[in-house]
C-alpha positions as CSV (number, residue, x, y, z in Angstrom):
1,X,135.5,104.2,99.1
2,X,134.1,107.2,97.5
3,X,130.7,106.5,95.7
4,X,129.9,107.9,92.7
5,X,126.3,110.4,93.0
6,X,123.7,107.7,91.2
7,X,125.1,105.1,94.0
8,X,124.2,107.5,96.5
9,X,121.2,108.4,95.4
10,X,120.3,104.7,94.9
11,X,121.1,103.6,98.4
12,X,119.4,107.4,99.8
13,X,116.5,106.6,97.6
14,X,116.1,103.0,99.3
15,X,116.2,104.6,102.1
16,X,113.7,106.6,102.6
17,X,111.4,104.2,100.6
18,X,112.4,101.6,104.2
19,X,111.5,105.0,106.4
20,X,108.4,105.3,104.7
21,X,107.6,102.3,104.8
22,X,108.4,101.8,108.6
23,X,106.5,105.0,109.0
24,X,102.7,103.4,108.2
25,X,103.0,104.6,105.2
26,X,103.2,108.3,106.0
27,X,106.0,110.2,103.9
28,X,108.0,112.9,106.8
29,X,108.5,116.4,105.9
30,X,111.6,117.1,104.1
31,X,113.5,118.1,106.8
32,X,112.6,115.3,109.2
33,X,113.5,112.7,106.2
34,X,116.5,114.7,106.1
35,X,117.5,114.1,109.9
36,X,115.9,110.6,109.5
37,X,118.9,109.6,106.7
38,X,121.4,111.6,108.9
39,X,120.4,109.0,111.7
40,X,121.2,106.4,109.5
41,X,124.4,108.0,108.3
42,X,123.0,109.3,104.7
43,X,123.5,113.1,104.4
44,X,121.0,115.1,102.3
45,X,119.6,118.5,102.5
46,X,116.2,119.0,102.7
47,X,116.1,120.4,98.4
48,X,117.8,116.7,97.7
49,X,115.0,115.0,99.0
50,X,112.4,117.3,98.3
51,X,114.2,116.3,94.5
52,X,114.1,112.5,95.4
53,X,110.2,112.8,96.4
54,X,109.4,114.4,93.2
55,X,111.2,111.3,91.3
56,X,109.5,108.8,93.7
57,X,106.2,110.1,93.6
58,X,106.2,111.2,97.0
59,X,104.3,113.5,98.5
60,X,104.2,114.4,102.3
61,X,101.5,115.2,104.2
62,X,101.9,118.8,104.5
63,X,103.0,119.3,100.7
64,X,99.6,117.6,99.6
65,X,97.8,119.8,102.7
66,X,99.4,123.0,100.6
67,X,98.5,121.8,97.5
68,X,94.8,120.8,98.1
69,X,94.7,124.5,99.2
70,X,95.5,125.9,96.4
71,X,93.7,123.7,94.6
72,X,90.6,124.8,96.3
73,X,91.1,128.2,96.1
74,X,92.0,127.9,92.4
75,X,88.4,126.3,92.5
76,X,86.8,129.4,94.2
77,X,88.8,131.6,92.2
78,X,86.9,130.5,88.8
79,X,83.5,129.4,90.6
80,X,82.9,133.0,91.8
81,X,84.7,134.0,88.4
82,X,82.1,132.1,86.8
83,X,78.9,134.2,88.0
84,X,79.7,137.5,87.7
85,X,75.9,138.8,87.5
86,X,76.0,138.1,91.3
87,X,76.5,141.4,93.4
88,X,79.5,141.6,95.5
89,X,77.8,141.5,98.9
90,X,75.7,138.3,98.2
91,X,79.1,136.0,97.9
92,X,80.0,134.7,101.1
93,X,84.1,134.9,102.0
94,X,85.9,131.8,103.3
């Protein structure tokens, strides 16, 4: 029969915690999760389980890559902010 949305996004949800897990641990890209539940007959766009990763805690490995680079340069950002007495041509450019 027709389930209802949370019984889908219980059973996607399970899911892709099993694929995880069968995965070493290592969470897929969106989109690869996304073909990953199409193989097992579970359709979601890539935005649904970018929602579902967000609600699991999930974070893939090149979502955390991004966000560690912004991060740093957030970090870089302030740290150079922070010594404004030191001429322009001294600071080095990553």
């Amino acid at each position: 029969g027709v389930r209802s949305q949370p019984e889908r996004q219980v059973t996607r949800r399970a899911a892709i915690k099993r694929i995880v897990e069968s995965c070493g641990g290592l969470v897929p890209s969106y989109r690869d999760m996304a073909e990953h539940l199409a193989g097992e007959g579970i359709e979601a766009s890539w935005v649904t389980v970018r929602n579902d990763y967000q609600a699991m805690e999930l974070e893939s490995k090149g979502t955390r890559t991004r966000r560690i680079r912004e991060d740093l340069k957030t970090r870089q950002a302030v740290l150079i902010g922070d010594f404004p007495q030191i001429p322009r041509a001294c600071r080095v450019d990553c």
